[in-house]
N, C-alpha and C positions, 0 to 999 in steps of 0.2 A: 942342493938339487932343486932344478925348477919345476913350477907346475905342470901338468897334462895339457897340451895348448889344444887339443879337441876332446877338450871333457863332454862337452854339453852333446855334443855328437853320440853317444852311444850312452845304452842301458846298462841294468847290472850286470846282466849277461856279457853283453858286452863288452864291456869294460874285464871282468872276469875272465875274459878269452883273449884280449891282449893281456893282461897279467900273465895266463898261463905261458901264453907263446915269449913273454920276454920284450913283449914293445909297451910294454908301462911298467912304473914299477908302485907299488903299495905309495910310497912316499908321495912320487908326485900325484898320485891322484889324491890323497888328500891334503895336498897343498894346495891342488883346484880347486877342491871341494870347500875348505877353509878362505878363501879368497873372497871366493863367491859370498859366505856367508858373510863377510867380514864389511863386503859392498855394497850389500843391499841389507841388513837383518835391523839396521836399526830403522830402517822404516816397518819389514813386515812383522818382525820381533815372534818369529819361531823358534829360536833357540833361548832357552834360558838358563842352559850350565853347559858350558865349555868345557872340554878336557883335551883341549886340541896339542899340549906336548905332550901328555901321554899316550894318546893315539897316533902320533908320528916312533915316538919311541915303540911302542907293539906294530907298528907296521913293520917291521925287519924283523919280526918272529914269528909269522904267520904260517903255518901248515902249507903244506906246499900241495897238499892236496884235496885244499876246501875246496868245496866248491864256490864261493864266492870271494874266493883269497884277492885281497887289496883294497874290496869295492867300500867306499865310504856309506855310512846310513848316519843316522840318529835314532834313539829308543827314545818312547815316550816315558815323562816324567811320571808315571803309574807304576811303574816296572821295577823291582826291588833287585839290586845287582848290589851284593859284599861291598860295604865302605863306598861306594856312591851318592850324590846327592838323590834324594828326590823327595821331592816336596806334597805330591798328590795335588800340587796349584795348590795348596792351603797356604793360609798366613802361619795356621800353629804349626805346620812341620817345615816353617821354611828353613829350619836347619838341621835336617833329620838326617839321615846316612840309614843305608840299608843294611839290615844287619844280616843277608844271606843273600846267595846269586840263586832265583826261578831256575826251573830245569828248561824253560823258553828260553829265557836271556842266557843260559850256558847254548842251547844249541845256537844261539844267533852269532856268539863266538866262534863255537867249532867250526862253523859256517865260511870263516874268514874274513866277517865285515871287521872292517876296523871303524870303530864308535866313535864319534866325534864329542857329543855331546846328549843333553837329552831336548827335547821338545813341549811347548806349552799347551796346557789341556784347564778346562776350564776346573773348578773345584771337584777332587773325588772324582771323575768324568760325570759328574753327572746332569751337565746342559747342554745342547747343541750347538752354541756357540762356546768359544777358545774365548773367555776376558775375565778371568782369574782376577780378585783384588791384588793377589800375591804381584804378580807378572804384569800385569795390564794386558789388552787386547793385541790377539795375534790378526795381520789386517789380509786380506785374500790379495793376494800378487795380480790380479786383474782388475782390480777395482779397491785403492786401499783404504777408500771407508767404509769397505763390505767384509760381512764376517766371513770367517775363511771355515766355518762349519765348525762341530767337535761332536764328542770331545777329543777326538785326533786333528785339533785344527792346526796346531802346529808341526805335527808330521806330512798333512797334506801342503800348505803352504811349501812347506821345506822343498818338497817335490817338483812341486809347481814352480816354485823360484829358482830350482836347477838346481839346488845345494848338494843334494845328493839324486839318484835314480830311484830309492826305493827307501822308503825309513819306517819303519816297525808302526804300528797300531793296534788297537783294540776296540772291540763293539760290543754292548752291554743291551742297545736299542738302536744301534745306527750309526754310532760312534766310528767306524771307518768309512761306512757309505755315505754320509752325510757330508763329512767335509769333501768325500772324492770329488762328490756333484760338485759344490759349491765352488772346488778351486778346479776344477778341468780335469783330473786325475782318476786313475783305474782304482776299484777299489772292492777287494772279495773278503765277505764274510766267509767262514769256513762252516761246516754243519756243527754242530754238538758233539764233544768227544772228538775230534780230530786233533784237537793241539793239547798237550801237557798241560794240567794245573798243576803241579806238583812244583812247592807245599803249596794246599791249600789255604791261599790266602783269603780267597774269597767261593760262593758258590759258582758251583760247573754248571748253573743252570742257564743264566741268560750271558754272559760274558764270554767272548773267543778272541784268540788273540790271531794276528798276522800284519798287512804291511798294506802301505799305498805306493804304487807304481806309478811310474811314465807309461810302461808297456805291462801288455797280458803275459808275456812270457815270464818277464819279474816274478810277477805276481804265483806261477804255475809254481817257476825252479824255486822259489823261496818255499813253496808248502810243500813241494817234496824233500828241502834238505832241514825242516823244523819240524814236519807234521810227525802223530805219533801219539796216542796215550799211553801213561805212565803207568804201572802197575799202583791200584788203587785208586784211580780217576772214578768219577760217580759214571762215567760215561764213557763208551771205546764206541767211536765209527768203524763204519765197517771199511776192511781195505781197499784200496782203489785196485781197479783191473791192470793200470800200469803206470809209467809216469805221469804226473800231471801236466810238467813238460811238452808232452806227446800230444799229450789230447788237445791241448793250445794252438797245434800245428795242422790240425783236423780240421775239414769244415763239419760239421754235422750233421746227420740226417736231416731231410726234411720235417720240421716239427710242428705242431699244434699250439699257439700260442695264446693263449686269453689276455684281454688287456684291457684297461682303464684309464679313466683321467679326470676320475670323482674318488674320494678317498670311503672311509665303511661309514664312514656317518654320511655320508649322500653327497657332501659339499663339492663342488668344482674347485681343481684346484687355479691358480695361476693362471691367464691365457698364456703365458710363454709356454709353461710347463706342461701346458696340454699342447698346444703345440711342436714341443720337442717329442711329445708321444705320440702322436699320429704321425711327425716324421718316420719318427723311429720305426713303427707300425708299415708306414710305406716301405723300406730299406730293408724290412724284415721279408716282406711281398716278391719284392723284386728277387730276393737270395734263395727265392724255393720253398718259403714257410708259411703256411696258414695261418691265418689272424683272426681272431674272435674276441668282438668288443665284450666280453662278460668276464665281472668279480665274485669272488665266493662271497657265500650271504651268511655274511658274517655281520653283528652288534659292533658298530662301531662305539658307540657309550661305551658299553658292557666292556670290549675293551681297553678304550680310555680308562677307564675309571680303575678297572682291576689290576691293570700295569703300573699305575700311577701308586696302586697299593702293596705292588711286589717292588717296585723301584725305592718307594718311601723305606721298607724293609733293609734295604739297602744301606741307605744310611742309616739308619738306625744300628745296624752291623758294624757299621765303620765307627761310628762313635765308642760302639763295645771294643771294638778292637784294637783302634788305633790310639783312643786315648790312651788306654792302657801304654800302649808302646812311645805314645812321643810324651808320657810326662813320666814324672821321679816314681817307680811304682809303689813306696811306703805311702806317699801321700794320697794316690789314690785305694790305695786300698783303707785308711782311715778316713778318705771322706767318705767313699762308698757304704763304710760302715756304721758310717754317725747319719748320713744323709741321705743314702739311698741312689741307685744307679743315675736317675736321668737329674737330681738335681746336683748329685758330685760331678756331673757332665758341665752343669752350667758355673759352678761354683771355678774348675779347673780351667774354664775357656774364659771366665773373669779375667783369673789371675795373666793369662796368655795374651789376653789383648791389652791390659794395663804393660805389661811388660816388651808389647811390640810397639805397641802405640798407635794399632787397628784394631777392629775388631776381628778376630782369631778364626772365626767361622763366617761364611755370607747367609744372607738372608733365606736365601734355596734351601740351602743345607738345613739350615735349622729346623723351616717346614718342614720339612721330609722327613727328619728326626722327630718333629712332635708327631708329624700323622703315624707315623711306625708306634712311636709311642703309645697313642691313644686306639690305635686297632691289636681287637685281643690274638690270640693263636688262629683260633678256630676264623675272626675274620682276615686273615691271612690269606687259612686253606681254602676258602670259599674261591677268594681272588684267584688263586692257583688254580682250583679247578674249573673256574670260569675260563682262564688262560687256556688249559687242555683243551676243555670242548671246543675252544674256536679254533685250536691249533689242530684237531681232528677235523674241524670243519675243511681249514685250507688241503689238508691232507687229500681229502676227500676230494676235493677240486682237483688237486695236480695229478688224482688220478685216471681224470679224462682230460688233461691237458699237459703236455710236458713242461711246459714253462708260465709264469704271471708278472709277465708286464706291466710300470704303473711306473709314475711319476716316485723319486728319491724322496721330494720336498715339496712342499707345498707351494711355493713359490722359490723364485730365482734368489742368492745367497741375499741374507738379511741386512738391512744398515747395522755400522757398528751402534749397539746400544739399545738395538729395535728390544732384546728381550731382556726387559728392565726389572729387575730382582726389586725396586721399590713399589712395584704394581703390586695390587691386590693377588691376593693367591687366586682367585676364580679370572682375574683377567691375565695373569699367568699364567696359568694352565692353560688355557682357552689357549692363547697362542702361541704354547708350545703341541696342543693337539692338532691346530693347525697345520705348524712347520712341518712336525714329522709324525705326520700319519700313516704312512708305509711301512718305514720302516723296521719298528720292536716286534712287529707280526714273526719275521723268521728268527727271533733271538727266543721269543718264549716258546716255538713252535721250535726249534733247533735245527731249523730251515740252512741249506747253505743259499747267500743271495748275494747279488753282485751292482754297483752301479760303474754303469760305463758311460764313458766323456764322447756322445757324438754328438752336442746340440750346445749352442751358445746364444742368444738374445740380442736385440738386433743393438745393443747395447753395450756388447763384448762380452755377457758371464756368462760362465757355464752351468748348463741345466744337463743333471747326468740320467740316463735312463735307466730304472731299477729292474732288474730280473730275478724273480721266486725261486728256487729249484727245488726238486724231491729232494730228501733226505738222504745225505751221502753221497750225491751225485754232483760233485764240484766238478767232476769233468766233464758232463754235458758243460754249463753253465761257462767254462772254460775255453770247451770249442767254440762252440758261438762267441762269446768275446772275442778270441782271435777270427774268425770270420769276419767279423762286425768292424775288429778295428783292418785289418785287409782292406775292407771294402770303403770306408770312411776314414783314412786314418788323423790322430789326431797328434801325433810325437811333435808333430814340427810346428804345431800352434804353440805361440810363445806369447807369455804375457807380458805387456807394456813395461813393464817394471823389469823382466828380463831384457826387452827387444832396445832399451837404451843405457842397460847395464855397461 
């Protein structure tokens, strides 16, 4: 069977609705889809495990009444699927296999994608650039010495470079919206309690998962056929009024919009990036909606500093957790006992980088695990409930404003290597407070927030524009996307890297 000869033409939907009608079949659209990779990946290096004869073999046994029946994606390498590779980008699990399939990645099945492979994410996602020691750097399809964002930089790439319509993500602090800007791509956090944790691999507090899109409709039908908590979730959103779908197809009331283009520590961001926000700002004007330059007065320190204490937590989490799972567990539990947790952590990631022949953990990681370390409980819960009050504060805001406007990133996608894990931790941070200053506000706030691709640099990269929304309200946030992209659209901009593929 040959490939889809008008793959790049349509979305998931799309593609999904000639599957149903009998004018594609499962196979050949992922033999387009495998092509595509096949031609372009060793420059942009977003896929880093193939499972492309197995996903032809499960394409002839697809559910005849997925809703996404045929459409090709990729999951990111975070994602724990039964006997699958995933590595988390680390060195030390880079030959790990999942030992259970997420009750996400079951629905992503039901769904009818058929999986190709998984996607590269920087260590544990926990940098804004994709350039894992494991994998090397994933390069942004419009510019390939530019970061393609993360930690989903290898599922926005993917997107961006045609491979697929729509491929799976997660945002922790920006992690889906960060690479959306960077490579041209749609990209919606979902609110808190919307999507399955089930098992509990990690906390429900700042992490959601879903997908980056070509289009806003993707984006809508993908979180009504995944969305959903699971009995025992820390968190259930409240139901939507109806499809999400639906509300994509809507233009929206006329709305009240507050907006920015200084991040909560005062700084100006980017002139491009302010730029694509007073466009945005004017196109917003023109569709019927009031505009009001004002940010809620909110500590930008206060929340640097206390996110940077809930994220260190983080890892510190994953060291508890995952060593235990990628090493022999009699040995850790006799070193643990003779040495104590954080120094059988460094004694086990010895032995793992003698035996790779890197070092097993990056330099990020490691901080983060000693600052976790060296903060007790109690300074923890301080940082948490510094996180609340500001997350009251925004609340507080969006309820004389329906939406908050504001630059994704701090400037336009970064050079590969800009955010140098050999700097000093204080000039590290610094310019990771920089990059992404917007964005972790709706992950600790449980915010649903969205960046949309209508603004590019006179340079060709894309600068996405970021939208707040109330809690639980993805479908306002949805309708305007689809208005926006109506009004601007951006499907048929194609990256260089595509346009001479």
């Amino acid at each position: 069977m040959e490939a889809f000869p008008d793959y790049d033409r349509y979305d998931a939907v799309g593609l999904a609705d000639l599957v149903a009608r009998g004018d594609a079949h499962p196979v050949e659209l992922a033999l387009a889809a495998i092509a595509r990779v096949e031609a372009t990946d060793g420059a942009v290096n977003a896929v880093v495990s193939r499972r492309f004869e197995r996903a032809l073999e499960e394409a002839d046994r697809l559910a005849a009444d997925a809703p996404f029946r045929g459409v090709p994606t990729f999951i990111k390498d975070l994602v724990l699927e039964a006997d699958e590779p995933v590595t988390f980008g680390s060195v030390f699990f880079r030959a790990y296999r999942g030992p259970y399939t997420t009750e996400f990645a079951s629905r992503i099945r039901r769904a009818g994608f058929i999986r190709l492979g998984r996607t590269n994410t920087p260590e544990f996602g926990l940098l804004p650039t994709t350039e894992p020691a494991l994998h090397g750097p994933t390069r942004n399809p419009w510019d390939l010495g530019r970061s393609a964002g993360g930690s989903s930089g290898g599922a926005a790439a993917a997107v961006a470079a045609r491979y697929v319509p729509l491929a799976q993500g997660s945002d922790g602090g920006g992690s889906i919206r960060i690479p959306a800007s960077a490579c041209g791509v749609f990209g919606l956090k979902p609110s808190r309690g919307r999507m399955p944790r089930r098992p509990a691999a990690t906390s429900d507090y700042l992490s959601v998962e879903l997908a980056l899109s070509r289009s806003v409709r993707d984006s809508a039908a993908f979180l009504d056929a995944v969305a959903g908590a699971t009995p025992g979730d820390q968190y259930q959103a409240p139901p939507p009024a109806g499809p999400f779908r639906e509300a994509a197809t809507r233009d929206p009331r006329p709305l009240r919009i507050a907006f920015t283009t200084v991040d909560f520590r005062g700084a100006p961001v980017h002139p491009q990036c302010r730029q694509a926000i007073l466009d945005t700002a004017g196109l917003l004007e023109s569709l019927g909606h009031e505009l009001v330059e004002e940010r809620p007065a909110i500590d930008g320190e206060a929340l640097a500093t206390a996110f940077l204490d809930v994220w260190a937590s983080l890892a510190g989490a994953m060291f508890e957790l995952l060593v235990d799972a990628g090493a022999e567990h009699r040995s850790v539990r006799v070193l643990r006992s003779l040495l104590g947790d954080w120094r059988a952590v460094k004694v086990i990631a010895a032995a793992e980088s003698r035996r790779a022949g890197r070092p097993a953990f990056e330099p990020f990681t490691w901080a983060l695990g000693d600052r976790s370390r060296r903060r007790t409980p109690g300074m923890l819960q301080t940082s948490i409930v510094r996180l609340q009050t500001i997350a009251q504060t925004a609340a507080d805001f969006l309820e004389h404003h329906d939406l908050f406007l504001s630059p994704v990133l701090g400037s336009p996608p970064l050079p590969i290597g800009a955010i140098d894990q050999s700097q000093s931790w204080d000039e590290l941070t610094e310019k990771l407070f920089e990059y992404v200053a917007f964005t972790p506000l709706a992950n600790f706030a449980g915010l649903p927030a969205m960046s949309v691709p209508l603004s590019w640099t006179d340079e060709g990269l894309p600068v996405g524009s970021h939208f707040l929304g109330r809690y639980g309200d993805e479908a306002l946030l949805l309708s305007l996307a689809g208005q926006l992209e109506r009004a601007r659209p951006w499907a048929e901009r194609i990256p260089p890297l595509v346009a001479t593929r």
